[in-house]
Backbone and ligand atoms as CSV (ligand in chain L), in Angstrom:
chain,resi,resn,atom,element,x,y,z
A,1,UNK,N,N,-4.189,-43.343,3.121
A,1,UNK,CA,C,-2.787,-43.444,3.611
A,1,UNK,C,C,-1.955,-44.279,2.632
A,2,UNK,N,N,-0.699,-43.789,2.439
A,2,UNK,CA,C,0.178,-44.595,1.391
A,2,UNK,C,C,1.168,-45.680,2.165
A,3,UNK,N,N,2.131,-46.039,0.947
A,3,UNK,CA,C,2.625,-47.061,1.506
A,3,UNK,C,C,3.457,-46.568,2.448
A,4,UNK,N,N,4.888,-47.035,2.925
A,4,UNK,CA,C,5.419,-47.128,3.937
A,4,UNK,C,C,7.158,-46.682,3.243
A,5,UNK,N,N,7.387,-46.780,2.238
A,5,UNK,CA,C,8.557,-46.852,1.001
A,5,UNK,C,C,8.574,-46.112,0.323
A,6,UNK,N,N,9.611,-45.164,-0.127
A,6,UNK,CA,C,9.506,-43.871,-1.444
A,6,UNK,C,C,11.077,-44.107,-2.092
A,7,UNK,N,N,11.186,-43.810,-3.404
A,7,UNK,CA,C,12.418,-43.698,-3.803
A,7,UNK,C,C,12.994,-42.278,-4.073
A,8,UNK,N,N,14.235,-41.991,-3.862
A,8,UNK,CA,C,14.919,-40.375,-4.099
A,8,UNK,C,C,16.106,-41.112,-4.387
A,9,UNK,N,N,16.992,-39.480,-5.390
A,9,UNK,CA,C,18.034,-39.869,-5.456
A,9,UNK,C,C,18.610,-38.403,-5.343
A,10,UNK,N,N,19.919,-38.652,-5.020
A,10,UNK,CA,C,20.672,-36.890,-4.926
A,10,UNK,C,C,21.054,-36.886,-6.742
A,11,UNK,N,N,20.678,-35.516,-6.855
A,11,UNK,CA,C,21.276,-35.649,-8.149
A,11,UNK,C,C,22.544,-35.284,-8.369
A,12,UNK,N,N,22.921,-34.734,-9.777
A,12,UNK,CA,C,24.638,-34.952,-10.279
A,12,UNK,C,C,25.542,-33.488,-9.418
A,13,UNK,N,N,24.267,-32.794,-9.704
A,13,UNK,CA,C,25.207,-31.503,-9.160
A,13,UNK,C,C,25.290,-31.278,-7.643
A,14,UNK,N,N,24.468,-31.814,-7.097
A,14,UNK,CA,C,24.341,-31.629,-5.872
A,14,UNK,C,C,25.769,-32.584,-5.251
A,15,UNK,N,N,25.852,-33.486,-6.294
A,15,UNK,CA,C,26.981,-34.507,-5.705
A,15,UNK,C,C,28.085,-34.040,-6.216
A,16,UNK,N,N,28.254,-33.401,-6.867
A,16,UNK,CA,C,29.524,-32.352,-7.453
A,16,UNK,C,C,29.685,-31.760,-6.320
A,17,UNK,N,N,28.766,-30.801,-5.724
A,17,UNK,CA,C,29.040,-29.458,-4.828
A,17,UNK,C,C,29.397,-30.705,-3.385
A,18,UNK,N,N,29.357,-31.707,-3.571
A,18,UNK,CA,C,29.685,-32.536,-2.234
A,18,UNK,C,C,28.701,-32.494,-1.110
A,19,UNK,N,N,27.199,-32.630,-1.639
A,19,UNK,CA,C,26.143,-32.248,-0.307
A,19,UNK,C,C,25.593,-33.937,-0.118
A,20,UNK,N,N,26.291,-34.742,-0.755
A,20,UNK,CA,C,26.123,-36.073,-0.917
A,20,UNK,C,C,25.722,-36.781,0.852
A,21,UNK,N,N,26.589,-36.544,1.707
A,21,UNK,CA,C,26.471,-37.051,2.740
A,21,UNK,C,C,25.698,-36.009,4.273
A,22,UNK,N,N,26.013,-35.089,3.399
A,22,UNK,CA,C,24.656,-33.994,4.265
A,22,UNK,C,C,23.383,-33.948,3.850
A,23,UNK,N,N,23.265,-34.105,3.099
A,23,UNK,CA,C,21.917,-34.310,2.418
A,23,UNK,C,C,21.264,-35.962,3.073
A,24,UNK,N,N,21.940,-37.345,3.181
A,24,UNK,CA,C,21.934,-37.966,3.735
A,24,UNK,C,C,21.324,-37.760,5.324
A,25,UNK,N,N,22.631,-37.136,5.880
A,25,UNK,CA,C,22.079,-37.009,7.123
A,25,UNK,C,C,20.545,-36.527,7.480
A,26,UNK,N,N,20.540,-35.246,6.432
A,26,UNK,CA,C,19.415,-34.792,6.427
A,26,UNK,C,C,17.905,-35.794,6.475
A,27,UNK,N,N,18.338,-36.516,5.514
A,27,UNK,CA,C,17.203,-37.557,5.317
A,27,UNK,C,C,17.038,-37.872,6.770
A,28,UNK,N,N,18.141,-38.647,7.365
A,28,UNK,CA,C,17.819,-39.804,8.353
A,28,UNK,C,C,17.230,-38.779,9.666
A,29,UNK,N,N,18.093,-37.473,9.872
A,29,UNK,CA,C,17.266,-36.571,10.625
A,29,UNK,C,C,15.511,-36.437,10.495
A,30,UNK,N,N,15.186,-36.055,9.479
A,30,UNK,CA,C,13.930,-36.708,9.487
A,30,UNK,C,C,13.322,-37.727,9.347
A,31,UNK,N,N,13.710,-38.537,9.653
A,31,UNK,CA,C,12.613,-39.733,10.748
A,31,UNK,C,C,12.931,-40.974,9.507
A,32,UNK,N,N,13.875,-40.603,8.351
A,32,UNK,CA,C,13.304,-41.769,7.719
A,32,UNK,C,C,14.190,-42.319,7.520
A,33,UNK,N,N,14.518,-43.818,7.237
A,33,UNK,CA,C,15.392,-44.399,7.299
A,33,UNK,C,C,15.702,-45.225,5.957
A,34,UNK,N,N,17.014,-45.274,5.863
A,34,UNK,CA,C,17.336,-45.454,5.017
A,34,UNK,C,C,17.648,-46.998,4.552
A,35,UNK,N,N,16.950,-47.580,3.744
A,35,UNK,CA,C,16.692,-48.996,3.566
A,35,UNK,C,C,18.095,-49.615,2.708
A,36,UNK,N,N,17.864,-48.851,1.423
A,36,UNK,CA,C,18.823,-49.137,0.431
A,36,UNK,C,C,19.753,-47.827,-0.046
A,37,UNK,N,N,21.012,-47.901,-0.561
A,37,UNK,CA,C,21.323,-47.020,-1.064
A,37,UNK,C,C,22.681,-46.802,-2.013
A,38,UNK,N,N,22.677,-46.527,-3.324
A,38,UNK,CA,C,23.920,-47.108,-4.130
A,38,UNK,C,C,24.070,-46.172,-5.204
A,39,UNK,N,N,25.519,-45.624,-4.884
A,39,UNK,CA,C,26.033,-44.928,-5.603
A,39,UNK,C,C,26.470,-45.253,-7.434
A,40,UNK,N,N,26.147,-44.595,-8.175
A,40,UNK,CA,C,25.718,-45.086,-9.800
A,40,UNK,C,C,25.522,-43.955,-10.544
A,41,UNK,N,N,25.644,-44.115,-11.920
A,41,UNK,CA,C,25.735,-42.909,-12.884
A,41,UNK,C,C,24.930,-43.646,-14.443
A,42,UNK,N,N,23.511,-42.839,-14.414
A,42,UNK,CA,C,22.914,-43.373,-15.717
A,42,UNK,C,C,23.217,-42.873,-16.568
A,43,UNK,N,N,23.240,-43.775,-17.874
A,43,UNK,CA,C,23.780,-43.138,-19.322
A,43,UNK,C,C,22.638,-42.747,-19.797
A,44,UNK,N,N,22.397,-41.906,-20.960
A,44,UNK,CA,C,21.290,-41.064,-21.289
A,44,UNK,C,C,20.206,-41.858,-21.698
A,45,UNK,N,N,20.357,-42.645,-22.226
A,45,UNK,CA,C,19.267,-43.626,-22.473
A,45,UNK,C,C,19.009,-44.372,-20.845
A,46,UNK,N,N,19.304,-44.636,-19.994
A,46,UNK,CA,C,18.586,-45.193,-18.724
A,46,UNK,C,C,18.006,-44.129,-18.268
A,47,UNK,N,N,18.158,-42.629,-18.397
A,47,UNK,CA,C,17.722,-41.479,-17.641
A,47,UNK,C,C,16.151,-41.431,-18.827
A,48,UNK,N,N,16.746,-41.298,-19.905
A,48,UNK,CA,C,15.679,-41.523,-20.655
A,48,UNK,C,C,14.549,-42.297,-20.744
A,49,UNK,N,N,14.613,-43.695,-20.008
A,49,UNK,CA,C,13.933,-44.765,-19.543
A,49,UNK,C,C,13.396,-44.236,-17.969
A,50,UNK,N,N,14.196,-44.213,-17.072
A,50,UNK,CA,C,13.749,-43.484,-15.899
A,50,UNK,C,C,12.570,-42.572,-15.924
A,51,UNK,N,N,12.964,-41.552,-16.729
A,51,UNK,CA,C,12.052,-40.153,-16.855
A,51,UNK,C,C,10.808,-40.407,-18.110
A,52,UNK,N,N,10.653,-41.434,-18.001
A,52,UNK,CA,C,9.523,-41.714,-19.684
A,52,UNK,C,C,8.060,-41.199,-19.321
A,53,UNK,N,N,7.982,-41.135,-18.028
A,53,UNK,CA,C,6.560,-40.354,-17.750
A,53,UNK,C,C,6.465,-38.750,-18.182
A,54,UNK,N,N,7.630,-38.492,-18.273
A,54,UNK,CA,C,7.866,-36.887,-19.011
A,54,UNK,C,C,8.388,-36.486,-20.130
A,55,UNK,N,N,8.409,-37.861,-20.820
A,55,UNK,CA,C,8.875,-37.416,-22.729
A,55,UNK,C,C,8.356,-36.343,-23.258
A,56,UNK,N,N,7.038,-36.180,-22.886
A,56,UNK,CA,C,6.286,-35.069,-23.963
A,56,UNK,C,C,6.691,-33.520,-23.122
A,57,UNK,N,N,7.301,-33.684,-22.419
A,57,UNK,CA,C,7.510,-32.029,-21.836
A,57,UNK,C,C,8.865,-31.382,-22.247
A,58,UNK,N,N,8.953,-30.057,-22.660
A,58,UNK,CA,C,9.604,-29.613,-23.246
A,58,UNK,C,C,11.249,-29.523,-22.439
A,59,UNK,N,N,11.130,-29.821,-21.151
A,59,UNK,CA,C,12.318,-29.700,-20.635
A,59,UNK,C,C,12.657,-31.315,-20.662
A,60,UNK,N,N,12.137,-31.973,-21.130
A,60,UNK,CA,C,12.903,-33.372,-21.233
A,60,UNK,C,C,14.522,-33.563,-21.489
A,61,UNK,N,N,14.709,-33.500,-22.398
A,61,UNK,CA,C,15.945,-33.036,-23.031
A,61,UNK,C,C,16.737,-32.440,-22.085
A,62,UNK,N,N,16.632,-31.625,-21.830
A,62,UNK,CA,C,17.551,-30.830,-20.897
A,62,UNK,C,C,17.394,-31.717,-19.428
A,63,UNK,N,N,16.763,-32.091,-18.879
A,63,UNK,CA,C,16.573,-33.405,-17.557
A,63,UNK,C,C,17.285,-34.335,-18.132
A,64,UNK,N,N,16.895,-35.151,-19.168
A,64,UNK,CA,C,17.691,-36.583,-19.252
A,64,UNK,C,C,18.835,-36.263,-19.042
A,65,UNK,N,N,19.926,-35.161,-19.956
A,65,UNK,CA,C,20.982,-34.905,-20.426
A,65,UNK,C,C,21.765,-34.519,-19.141
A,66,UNK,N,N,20.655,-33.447,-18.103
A,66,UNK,CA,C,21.484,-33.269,-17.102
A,66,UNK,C,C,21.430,-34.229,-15.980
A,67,UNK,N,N,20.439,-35.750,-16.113
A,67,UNK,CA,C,20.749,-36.621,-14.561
A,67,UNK,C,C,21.758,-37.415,-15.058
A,68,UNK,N,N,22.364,-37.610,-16.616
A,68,UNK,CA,C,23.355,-38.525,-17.151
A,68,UNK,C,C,25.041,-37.742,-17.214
A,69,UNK,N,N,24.609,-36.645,-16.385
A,69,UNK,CA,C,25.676,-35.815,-16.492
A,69,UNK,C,C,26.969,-36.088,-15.437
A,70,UNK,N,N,26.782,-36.958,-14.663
A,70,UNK,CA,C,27.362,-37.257,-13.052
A,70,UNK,C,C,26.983,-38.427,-12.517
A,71,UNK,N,N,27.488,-39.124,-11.255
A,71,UNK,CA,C,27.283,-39.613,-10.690
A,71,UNK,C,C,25.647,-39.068,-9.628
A,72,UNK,N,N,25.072,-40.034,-9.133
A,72,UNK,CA,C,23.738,-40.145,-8.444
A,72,UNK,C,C,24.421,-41.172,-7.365
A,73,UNK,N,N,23.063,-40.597,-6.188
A,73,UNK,CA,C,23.094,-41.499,-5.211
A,73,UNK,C,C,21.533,-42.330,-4.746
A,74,UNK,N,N,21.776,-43.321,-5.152
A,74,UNK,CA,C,20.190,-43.906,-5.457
A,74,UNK,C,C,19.705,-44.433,-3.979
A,75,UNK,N,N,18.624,-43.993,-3.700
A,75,UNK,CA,C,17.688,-44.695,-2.080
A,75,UNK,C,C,16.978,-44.839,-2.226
A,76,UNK,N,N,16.639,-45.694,-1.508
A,76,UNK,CA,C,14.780,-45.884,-0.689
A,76,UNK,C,C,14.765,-45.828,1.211
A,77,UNK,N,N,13.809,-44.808,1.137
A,77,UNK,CA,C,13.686,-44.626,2.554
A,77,UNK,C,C,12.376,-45.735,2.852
A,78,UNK,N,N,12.341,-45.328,4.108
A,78,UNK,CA,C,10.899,-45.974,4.966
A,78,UNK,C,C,10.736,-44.819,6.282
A,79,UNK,N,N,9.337,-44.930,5.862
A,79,UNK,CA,C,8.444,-43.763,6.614
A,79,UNK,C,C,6.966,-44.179,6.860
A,80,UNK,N,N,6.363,-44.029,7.759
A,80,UNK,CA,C,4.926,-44.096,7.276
A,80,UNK,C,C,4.353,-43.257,6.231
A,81,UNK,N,N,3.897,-43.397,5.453
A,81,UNK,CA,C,3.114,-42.767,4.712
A,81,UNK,C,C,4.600,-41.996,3.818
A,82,UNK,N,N,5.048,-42.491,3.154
A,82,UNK,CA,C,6.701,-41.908,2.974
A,82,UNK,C,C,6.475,-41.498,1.936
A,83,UNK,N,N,5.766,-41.160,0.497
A,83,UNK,CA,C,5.558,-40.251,-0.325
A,83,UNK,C,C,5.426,-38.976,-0.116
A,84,UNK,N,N,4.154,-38.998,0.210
A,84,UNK,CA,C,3.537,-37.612,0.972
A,84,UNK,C,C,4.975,-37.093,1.550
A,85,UNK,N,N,5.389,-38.019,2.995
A,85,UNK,CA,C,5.967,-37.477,3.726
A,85,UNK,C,C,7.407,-36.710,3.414
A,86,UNK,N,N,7.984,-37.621,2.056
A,86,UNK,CA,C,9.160,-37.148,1.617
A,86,UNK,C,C,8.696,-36.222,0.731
A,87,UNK,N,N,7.770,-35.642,-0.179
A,87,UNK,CA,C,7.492,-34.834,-0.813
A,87,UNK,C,C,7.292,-33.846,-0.032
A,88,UNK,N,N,6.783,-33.387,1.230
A,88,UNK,CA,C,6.344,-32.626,2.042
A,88,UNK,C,C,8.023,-32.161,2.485
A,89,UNK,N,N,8.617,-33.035,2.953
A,89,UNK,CA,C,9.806,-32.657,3.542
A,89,UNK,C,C,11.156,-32.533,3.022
A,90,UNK,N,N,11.433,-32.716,1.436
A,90,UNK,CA,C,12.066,-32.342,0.442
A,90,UNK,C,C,11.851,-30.635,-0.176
A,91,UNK,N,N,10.278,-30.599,0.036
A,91,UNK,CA,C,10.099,-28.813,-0.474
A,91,UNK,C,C,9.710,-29.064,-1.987
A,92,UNK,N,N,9.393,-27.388,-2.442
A,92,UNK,CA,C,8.740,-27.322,-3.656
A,92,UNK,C,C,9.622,-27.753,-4.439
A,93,UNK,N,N,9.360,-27.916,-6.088
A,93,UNK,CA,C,9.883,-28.417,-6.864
A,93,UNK,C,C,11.023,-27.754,-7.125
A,94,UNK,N,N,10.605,-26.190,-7.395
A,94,UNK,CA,C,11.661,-25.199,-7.398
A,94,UNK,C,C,12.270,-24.787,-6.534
A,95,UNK,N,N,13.099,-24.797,-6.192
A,95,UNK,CA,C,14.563,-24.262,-4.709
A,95,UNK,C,C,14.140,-23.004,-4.381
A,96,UNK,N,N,13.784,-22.180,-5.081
A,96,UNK,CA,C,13.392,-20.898,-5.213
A,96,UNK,C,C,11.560,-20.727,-4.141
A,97,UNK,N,N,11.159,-21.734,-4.072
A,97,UNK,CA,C,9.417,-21.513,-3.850
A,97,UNK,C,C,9.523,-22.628,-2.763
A,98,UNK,N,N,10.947,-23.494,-2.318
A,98,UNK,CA,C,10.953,-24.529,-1.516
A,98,UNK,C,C,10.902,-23.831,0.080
A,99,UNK,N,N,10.258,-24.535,1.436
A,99,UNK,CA,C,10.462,-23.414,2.319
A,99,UNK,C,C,11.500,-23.382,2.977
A,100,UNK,N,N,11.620,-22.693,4.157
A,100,UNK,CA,C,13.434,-22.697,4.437
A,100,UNK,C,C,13.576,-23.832,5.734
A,101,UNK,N,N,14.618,-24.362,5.353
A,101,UNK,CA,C,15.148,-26.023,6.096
A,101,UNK,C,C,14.984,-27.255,5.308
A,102,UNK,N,N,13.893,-27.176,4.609
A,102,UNK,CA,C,13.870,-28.043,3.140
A,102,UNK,C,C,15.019,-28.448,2.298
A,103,UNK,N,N,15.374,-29.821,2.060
A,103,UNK,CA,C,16.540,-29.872,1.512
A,103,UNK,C,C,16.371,-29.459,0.313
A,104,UNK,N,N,15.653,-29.521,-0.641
A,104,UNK,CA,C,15.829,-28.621,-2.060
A,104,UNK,C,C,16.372,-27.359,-1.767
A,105,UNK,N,N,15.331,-26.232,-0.402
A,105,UNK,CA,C,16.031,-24.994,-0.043
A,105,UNK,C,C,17.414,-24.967,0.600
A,106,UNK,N,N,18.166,-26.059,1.099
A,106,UNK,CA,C,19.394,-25.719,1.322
A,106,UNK,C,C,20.167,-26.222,-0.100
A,107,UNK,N,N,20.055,-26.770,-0.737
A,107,UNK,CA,C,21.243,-28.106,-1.237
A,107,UNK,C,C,21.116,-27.320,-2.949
A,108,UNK,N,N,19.688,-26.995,-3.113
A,108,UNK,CA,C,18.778,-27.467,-4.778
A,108,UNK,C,C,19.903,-26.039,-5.502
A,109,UNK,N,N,20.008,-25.915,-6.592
A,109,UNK,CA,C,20.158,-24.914,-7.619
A,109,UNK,C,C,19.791,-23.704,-8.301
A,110,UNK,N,N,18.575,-24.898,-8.850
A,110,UNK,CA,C,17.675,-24.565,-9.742
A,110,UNK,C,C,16.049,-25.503,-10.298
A,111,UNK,N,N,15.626,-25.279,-10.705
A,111,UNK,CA,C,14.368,-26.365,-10.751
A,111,UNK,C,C,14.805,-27.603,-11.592
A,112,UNK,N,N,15.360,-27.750,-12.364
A,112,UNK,CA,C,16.090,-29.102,-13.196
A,112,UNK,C,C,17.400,-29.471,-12.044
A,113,UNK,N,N,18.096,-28.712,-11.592
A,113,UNK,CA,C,19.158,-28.939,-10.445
A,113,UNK,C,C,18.690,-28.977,-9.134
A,114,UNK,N,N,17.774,-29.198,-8.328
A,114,UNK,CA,C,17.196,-28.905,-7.304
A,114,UNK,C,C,17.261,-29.904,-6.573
A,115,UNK,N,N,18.755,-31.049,-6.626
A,115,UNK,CA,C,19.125,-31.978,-5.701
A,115,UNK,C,C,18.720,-32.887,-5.114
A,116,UNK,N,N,17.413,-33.255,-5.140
A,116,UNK,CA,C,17.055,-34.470,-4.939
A,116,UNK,C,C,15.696,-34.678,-5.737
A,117,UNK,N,N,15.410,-36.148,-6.311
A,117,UNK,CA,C,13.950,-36.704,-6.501
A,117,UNK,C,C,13.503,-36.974,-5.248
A,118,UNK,N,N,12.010,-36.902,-5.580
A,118,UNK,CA,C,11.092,-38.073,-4.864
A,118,UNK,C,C,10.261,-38.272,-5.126
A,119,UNK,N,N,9.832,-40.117,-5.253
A,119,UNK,CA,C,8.805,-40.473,-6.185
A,119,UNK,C,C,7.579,-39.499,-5.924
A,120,UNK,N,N,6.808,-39.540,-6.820
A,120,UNK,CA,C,4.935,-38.987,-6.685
A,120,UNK,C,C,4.145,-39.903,-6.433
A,121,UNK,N,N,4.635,-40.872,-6.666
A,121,UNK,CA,C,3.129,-41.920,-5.755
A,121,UNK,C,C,3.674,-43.350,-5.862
A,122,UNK,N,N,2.810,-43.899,-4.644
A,122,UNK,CA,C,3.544,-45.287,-4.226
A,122,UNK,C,C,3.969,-46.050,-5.893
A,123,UNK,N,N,2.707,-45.986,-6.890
A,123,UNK,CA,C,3.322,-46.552,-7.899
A,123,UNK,C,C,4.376,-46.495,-8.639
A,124,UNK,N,N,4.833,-45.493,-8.671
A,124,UNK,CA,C,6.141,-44.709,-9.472
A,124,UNK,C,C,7.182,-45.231,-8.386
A,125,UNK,N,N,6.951,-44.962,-7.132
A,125,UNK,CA,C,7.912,-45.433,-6.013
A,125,UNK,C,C,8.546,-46.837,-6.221
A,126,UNK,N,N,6.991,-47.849,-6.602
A,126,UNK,CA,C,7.810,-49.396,-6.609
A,126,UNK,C,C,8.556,-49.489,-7.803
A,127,UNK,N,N,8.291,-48.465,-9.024
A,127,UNK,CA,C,8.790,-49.142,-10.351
A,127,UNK,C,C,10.172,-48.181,-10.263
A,128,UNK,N,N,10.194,-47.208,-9.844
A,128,UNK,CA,C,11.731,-46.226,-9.503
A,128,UNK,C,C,12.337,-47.028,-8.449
A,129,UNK,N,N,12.274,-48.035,-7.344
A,129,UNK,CA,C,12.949,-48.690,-6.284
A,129,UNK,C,C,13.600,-50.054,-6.879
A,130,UNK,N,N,12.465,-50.636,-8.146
A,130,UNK,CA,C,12.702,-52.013,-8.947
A,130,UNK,C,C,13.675,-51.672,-9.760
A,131,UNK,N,N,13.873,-50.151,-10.371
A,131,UNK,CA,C,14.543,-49.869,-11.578
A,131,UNK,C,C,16.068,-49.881,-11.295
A,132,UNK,N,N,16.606,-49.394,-9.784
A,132,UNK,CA,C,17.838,-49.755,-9.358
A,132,UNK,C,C,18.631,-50.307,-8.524
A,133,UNK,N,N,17.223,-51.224,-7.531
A,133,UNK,CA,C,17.230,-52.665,-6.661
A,133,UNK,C,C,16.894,-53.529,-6.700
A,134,UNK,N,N,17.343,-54.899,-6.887
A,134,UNK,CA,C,16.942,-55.914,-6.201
A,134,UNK,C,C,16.347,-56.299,-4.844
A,135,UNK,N,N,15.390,-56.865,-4.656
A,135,UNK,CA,C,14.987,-57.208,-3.458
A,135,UNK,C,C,15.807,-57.541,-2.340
A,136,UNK,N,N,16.769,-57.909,-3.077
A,136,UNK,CA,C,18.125,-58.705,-1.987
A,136,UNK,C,C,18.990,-56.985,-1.308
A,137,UNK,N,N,19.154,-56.315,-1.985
A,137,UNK,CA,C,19.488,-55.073,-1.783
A,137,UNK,C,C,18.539,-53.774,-1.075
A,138,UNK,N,N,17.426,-54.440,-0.915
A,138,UNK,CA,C,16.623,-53.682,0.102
A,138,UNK,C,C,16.448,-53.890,1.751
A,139,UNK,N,N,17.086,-53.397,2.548
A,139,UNK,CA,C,17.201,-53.960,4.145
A,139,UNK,C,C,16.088,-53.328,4.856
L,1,LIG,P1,P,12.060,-34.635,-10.088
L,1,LIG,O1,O,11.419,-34.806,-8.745
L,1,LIG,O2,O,13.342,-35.344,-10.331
L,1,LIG,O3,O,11.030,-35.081,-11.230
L,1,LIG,C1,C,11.020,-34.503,-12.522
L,1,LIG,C2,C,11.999,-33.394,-12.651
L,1,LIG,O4,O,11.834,-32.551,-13.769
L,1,LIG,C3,C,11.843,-32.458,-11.485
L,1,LIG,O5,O,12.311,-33.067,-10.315
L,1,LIG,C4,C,12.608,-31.239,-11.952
L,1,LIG,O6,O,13.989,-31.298,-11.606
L,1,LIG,C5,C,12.472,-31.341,-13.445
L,1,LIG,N1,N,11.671,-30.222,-13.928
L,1,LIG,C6,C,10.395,-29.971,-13.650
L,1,LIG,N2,N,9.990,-28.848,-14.282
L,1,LIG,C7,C,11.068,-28.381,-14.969
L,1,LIG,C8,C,11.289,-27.266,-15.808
L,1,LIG,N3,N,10.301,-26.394,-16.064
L,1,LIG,N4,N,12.523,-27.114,-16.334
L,1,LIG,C9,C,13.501,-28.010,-16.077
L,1,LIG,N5,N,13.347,-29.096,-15.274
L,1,LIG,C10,C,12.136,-29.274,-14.735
């Protein structure tokens, strides 16, 4: 069983098309609540820092370029077991293969546009939650 904490963020386009506060709701509809949450826009080098677990993949480039493209809405929920659980209830990676009620399947694009992160494991969770909170900013 994992921790209790996951980090997501809406990404740029999704906050363009204005699904910013439905997508929200969405979250808190499922069960999880929303601890922290702060609206912010990384420059290509912080996206670049963010995403460093995926330098060597060929869509890098095209990810950094497009989460520095817009404004983001940065969270941390709380759930039991809130990795799993937000990965499970976010949908597949691709919008296209996500199932239907899944916020990727309502909100997502495309697989680089597909509207929200969520960490992959509690570890990535604490160092993606440290990367754009302070402790004082977590309720
Ligand atoms: P995310 O959960 O933010 O973590 C890494 C991101 O890389 C992932 O969501 C996708 O948006 C993106 N990604 C994964 N595979 C591809 C791909 N083949 N082409 C473009 N982007 C991708």
């Amino acid at each position: 069983m994992g921790g209790n904490r996951t980090y997501t963020m809406v990404k740029p386009t999704a906050m363009r098309k204005g699904y910013m506060a439905a997508i929200m709701n969405k979250i808190t509809e499922g069960g999880f609540k929303i601890i922290a949450a702060k609206m912010t826009k990384l420059s290509l080098a912080e996206a670049e820092t963010f995403y460093a677990i995926h330098n060597e993949r060929p869509f890098f480039g095209e990810l950094t370029e497009f989460m520095s493209s817009g404004p983001i809405m940065a969270i941390v929920v709380e759930k039991e077991n809130a990795v799993e659980a937000y990965r499970d209830f976010i949908g597949a990676t691709n919008p296209e293969e996500a199932k239907d009620g899944t916020i990727r399947k309502l909100f997502g694009t495309n697989m680089g546009e597909n509207a929200v992160h969520g960490s992959d494991s509690d570890e990535n969770a604490k160092i993606e939650m440290n990367y754009f909170f302070n402790d004082r900013d977590i309720f």
